[in-house]
ROBA-201135 format. One record per residue (C-alpha): chain; y, x, z. Coordinates in Angstrom, 1 decimal. Each point is the difference from the previous one (the first is absolute). Layout:
N
+-------+--------+--------+--------+
: chain :  north :   east :     up :
+-------+--------+--------+--------+
:     A :      Y :      X :      Z :
...
+-------+--------+--------+--------+
//
This chain:
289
+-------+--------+--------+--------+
: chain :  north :   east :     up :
+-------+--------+--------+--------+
:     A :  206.0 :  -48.8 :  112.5 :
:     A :   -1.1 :    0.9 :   -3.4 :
:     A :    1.2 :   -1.8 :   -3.5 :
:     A :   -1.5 :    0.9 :   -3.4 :
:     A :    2.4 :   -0.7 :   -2.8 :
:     A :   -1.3 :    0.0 :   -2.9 :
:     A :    1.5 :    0.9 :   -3.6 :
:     A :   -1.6 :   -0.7 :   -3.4 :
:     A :   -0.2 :    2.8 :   -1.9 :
:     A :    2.4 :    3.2 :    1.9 :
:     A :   -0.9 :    2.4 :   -2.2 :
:     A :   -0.5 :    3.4 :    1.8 :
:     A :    3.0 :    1.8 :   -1.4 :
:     A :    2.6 :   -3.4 :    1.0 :
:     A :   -2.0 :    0.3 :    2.8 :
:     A :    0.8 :    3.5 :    0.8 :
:     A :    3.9 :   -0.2 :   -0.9 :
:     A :   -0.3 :   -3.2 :    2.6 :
:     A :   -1.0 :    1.7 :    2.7 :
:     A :    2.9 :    2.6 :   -0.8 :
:     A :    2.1 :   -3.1 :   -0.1 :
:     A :   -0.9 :   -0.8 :    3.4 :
:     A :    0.4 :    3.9 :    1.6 :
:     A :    3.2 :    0.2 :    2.0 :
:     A :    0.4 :   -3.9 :    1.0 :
:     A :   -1.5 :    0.3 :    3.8 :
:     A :   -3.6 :   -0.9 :   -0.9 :
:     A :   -3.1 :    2.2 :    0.4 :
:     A :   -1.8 :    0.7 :   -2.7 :
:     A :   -3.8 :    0.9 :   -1.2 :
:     A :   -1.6 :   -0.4 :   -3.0 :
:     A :   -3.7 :   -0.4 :   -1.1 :
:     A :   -1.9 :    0.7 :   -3.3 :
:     A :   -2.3 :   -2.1 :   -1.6 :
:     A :   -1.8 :   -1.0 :   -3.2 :
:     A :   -0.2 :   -3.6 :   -1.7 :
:     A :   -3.4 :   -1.8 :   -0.7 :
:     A :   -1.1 :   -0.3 :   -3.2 :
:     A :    1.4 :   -1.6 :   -2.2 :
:     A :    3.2 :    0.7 :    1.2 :
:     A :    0.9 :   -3.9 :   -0.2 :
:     A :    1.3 :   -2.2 :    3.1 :
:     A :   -3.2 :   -2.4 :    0.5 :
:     A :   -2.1 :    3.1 :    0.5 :
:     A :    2.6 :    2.2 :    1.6 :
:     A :    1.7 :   -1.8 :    2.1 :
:     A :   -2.9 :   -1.3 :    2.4 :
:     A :   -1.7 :    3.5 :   -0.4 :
:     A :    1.5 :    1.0 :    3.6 :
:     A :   -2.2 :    0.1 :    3.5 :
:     A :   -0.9 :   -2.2 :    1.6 :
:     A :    0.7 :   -2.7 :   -2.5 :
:     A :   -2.3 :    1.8 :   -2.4 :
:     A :   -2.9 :   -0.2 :    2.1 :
:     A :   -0.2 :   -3.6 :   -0.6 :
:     A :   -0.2 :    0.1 :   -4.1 :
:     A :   -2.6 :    1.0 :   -2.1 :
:     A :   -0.3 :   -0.3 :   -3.6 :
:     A :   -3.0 :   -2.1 :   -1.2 :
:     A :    2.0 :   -0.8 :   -3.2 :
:     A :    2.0 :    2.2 :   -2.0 :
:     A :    2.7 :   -3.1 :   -1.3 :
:     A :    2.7 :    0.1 :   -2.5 :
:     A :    3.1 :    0.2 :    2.7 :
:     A :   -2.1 :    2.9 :    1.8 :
:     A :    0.2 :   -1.6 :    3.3 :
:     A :   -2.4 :    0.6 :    2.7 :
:     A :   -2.1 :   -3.0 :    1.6 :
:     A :   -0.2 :   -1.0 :    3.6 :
:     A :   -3.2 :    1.3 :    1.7 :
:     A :   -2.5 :   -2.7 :    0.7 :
:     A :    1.5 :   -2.6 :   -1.8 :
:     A :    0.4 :    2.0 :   -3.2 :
:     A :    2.9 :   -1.9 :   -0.7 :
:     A :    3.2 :    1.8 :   -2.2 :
:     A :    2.6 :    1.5 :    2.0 :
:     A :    3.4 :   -1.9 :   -0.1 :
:     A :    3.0 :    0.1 :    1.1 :
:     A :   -0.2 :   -2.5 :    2.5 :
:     A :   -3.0 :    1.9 :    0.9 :
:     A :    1.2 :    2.9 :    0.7 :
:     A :    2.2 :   -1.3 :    2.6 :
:     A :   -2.4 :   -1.9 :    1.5 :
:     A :   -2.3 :    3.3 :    0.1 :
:     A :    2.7 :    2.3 :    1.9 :
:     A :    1.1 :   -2.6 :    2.0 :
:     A :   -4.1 :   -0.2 :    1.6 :
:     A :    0.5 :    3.9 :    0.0 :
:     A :    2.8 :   -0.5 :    2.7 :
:     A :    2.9 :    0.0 :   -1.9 :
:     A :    3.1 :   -2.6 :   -0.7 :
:     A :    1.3 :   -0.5 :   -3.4 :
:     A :    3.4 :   -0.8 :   -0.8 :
:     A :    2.5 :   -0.4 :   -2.8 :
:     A :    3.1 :    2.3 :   -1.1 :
:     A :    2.2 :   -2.6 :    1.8 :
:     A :   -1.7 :    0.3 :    3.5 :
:     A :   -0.2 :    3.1 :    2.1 :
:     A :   -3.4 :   -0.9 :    1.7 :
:     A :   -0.8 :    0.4 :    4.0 :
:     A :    0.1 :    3.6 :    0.9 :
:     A :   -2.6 :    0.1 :    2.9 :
:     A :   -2.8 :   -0.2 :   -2.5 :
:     A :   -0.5 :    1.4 :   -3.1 :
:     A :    1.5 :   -1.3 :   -3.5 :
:     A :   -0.4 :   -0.2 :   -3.5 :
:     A :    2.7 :   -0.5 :   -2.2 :
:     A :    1.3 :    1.0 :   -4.1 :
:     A :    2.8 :    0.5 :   -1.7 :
:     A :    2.1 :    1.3 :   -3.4 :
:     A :   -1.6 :   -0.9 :   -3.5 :
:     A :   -0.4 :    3.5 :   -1.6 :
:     A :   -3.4 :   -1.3 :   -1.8 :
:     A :    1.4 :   -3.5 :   -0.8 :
:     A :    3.0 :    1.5 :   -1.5 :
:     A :   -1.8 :    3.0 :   -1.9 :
:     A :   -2.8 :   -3.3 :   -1.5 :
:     A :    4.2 :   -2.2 :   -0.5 :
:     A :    2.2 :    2.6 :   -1.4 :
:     A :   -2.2 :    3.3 :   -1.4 :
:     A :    2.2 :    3.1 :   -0.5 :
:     A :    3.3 :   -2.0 :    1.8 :
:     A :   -2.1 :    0.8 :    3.1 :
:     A :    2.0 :    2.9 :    0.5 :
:     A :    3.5 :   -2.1 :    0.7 :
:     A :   -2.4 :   -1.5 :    2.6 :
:     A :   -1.2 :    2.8 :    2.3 :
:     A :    2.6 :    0.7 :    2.4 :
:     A :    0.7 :   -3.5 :    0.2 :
:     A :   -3.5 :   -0.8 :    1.3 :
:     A :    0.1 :    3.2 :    2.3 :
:     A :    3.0 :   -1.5 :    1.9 :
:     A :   -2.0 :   -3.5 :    0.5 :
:     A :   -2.7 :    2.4 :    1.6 :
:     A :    2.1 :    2.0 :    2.0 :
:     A :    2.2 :   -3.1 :    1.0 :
:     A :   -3.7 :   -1.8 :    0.9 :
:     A :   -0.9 :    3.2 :    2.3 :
:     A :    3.2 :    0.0 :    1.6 :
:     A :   -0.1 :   -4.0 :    1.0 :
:     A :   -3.8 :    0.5 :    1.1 :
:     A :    1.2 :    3.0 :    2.0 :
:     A :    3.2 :   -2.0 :    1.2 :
:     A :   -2.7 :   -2.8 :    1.2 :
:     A :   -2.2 :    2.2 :    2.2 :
:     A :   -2.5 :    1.6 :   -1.8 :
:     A :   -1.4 :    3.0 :    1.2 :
:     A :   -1.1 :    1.0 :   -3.0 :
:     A :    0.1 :   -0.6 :   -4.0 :
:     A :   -2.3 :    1.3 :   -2.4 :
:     A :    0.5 :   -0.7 :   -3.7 :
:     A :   -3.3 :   -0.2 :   -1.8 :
:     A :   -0.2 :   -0.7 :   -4.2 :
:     A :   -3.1 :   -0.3 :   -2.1 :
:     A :    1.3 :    2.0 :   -3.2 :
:     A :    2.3 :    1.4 :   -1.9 :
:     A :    0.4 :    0.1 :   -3.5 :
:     A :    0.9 :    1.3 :   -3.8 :
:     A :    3.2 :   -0.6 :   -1.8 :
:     A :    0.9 :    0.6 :   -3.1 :
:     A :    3.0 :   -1.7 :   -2.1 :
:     A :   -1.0 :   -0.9 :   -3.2 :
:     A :   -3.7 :   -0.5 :    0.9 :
:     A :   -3.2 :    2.2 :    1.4 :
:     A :   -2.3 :    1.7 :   -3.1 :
:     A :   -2.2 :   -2.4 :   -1.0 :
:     A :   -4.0 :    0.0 :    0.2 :
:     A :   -2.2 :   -2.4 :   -2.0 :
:     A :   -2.5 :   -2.4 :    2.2 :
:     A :   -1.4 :   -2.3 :   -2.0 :
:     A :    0.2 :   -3.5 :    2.1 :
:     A :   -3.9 :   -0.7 :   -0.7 :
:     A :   -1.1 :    2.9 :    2.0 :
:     A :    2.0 :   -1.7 :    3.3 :
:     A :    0.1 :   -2.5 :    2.5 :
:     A :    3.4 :    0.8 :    0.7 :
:     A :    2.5 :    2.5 :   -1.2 :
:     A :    3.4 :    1.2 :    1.6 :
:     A :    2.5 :    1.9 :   -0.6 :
:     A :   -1.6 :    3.7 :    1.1 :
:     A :   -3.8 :   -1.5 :    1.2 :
:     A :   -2.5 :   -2.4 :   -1.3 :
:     A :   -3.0 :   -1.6 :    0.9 :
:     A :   -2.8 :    0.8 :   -2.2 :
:     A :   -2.6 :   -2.6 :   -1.4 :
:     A :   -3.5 :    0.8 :    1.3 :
:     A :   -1.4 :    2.2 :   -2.2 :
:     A :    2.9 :    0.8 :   -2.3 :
:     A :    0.1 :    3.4 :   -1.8 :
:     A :    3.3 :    2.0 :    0.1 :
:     A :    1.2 :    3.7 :    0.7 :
:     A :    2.5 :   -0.8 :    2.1 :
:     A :    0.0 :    1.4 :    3.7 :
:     A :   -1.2 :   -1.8 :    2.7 :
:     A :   -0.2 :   -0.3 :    3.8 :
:     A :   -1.5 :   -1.8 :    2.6 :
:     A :    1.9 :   -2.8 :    1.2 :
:     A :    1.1 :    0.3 :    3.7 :
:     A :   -1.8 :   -3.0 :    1.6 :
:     A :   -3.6 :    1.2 :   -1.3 :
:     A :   -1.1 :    2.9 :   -2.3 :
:     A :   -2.5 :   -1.7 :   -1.6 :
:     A :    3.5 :   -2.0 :   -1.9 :
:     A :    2.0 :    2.7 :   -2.4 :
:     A :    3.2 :   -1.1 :   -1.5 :
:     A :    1.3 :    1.2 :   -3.0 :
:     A :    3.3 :    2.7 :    0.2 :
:     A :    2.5 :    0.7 :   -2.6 :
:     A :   -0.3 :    3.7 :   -0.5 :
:     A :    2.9 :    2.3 :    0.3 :
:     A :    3.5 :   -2.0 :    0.5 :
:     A :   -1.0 :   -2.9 :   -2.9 :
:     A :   -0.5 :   -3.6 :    0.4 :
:     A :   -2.2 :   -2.7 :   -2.0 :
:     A :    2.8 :   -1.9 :   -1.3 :
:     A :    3.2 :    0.8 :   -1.8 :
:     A :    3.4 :    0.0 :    1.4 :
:     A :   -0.9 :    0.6 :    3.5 :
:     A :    2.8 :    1.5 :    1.7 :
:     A :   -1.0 :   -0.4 :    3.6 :
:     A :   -3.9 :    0.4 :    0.7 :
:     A :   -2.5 :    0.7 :    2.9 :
:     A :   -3.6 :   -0.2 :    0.8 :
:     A :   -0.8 :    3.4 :   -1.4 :
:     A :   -1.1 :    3.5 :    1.6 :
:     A :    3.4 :    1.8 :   -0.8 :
:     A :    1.4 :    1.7 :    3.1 :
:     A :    3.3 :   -2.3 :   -0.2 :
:     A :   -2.5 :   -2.8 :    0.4 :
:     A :   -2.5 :    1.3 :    2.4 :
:     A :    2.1 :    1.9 :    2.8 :
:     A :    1.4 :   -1.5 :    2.8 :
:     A :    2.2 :    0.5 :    2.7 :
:     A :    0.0 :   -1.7 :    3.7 :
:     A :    3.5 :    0.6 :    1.5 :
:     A :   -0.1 :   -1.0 :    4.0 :
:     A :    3.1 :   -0.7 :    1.4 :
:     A :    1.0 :    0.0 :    3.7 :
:     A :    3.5 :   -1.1 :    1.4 :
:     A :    0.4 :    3.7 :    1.8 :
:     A :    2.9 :   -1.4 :    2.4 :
:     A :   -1.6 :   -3.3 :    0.9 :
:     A :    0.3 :    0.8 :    3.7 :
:     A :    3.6 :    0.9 :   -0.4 :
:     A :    0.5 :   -3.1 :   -2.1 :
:     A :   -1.9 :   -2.2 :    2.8 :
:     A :    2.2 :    0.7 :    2.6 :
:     A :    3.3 :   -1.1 :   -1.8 :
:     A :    1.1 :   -3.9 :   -0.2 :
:     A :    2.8 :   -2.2 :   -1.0 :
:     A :    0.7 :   -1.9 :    3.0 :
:     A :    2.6 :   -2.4 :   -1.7 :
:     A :    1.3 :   -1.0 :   -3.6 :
:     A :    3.9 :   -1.7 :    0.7 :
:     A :    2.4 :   -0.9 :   -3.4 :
:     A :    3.8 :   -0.2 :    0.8 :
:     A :    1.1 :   -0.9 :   -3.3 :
:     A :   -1.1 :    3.0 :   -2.4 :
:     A :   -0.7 :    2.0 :    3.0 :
:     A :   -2.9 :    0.5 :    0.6 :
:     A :   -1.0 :    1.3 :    4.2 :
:     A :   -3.0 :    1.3 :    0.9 :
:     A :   -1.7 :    1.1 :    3.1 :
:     A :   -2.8 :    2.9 :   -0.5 :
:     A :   -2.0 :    0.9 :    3.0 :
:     A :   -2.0 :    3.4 :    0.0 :
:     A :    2.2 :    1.5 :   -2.9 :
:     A :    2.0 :    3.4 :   -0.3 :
:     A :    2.7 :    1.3 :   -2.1 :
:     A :   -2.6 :    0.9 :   -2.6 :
:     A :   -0.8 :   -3.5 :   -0.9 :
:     A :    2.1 :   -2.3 :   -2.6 :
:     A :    0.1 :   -4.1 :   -0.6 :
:     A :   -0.3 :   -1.1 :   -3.4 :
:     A :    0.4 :   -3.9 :   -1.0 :
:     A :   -2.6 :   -0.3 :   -3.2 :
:     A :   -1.2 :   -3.4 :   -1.7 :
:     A :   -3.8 :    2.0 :    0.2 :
:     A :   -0.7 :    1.8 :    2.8 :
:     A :   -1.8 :    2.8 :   -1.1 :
:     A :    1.8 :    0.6 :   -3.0 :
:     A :    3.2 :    2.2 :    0.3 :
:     A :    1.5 :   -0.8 :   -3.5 :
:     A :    0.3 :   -3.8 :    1.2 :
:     A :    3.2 :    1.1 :    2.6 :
:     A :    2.7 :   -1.7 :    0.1 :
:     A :    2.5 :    2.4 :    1.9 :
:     A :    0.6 :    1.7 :   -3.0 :
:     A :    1.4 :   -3.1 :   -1.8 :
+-------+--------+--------+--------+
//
């Protein structure tokens, strides 16, 4: 009866005004703190969740920062990952499917990184946008019979239009460099800060210090230790008149013409009918036209 829906990149603050977003609209409501791995980049993040984590280790530190499979010591990928939650009991399925809600799911939607990586400082015309395809997505999950959602991320990030500060790196010294982390060549000599990377501290990745990156023009950046990039919010959401909603039925659907009959069972004088082209999506009504 549990989903996880999971959204690249929901910064903490757009995190926090979601949650508002959602207060008020007949769901219950928690909310969880937590803290991204290091760096605060989606191969390492992402998969840095129990149990899922308990099956990665990091034997290499590699220049995409992604974990390997325990055993096998292969890379993580994305088909990987699927295949890895899907032996920890879970189903995955796309944005266009609403899964099977006596087990438990796992799901993503919105583009918040994507876009921030696409479009830099015209992120902002993009956040509310990408909050309705969350809250829409909760609602149709909800709609479907899921007990439960809880939205998960695996950073946030650091925006700045015109471009981050910009700290000198010189390419020699790593394997692989990024916009706000690097990976260092064995040996190399810098005085930049470090930390050990989350899949095994004998691996430290190189951070950006402060809010500056190690390229120019970077308007949208992550992997850092900033708080915008390291704190994270669960928000759990329950459907807090499920049983209510359970009990009530349309028993027949009959068009006479443009009139439209319908026979509810289980209803009061409370509840409406809408006629939408999506479901779960109230600005898609058609009454009003």
């Amino acid at each position: 009866g549990t989903v996880y829906l999971f959204v690249d990149g929901l910064r903490s603050d757009v995190a926090l005004e979601f949650s508002t977003l959602l207060e008020g609209s007949g769901v219950s409501l928690s909310t969880e703190v937590a803290w991204a791995p290091l760096p605060s980049v989606t191969a390492t993040a992402k998969p840095g969740w129990n149990p899922l984590a308990g099956a990665l280790c990091g034997e290499v530190l590699s220049e995409k920062f992604e974990p390997q499979v325990a055993g096998d010591g292969k890379p993580l990928t994305t088909d990987g990952f699927r295949t890895r939650i899907t032996q920890l009991g879970f189903v995955w399925f796309s944005g266009a499917e609403t899964g099977d809600p006596s087990g438990s799911g796992w799901t993503e939607a919105a583009d918040f990184d994507s876009r921030g990586h696409d479009e830099g400082a015209k992120l902002v015309w993009r956040i509310q946008e990408e909050l309705q395809v969350v809250r829409q997505r909760i609602s149709e999950l909800l709609q479907a019979g899921w007990k439960k959602v809880v939205v998960i991320t695996d950073h946030g990030w650091l925006w700045l239009p015109g471009g981050l500060p910009k700290t000198d790196l010189p390419a020699h010294l790593t394997a692989s460099k990024w916009g706000r982390c690097a990976a260092p060549q064995p040996g190399a000599q810098h005085q930049l800060p470090t930390a050990p990377w989350f899949w095994a501290n004998q691996h430290h990745v190189v951070l950006a210090p402060g809010v500056t990156a190690f390229r120019n023009g970077v308007e949208y950046a992550h992997g850092g230790l900033t708080i915008q990039e390291t704190l994270t919010l669960m928000i759990t959401v329950g459907n807090s008149h499920r049983a209510e909603l359970a009990n009530v039925a349309i028993v027949s659907v009959r068009w006479l013409g443009l009139r439209l009959n319908v026979e509810v069972q289980g209803a009061n004088q409370e509840f409406s009918i809408d006629i939408r082209t999506k479901a779960a999506d109230d600005s898609t009504s058609l009454l009003g036209k």
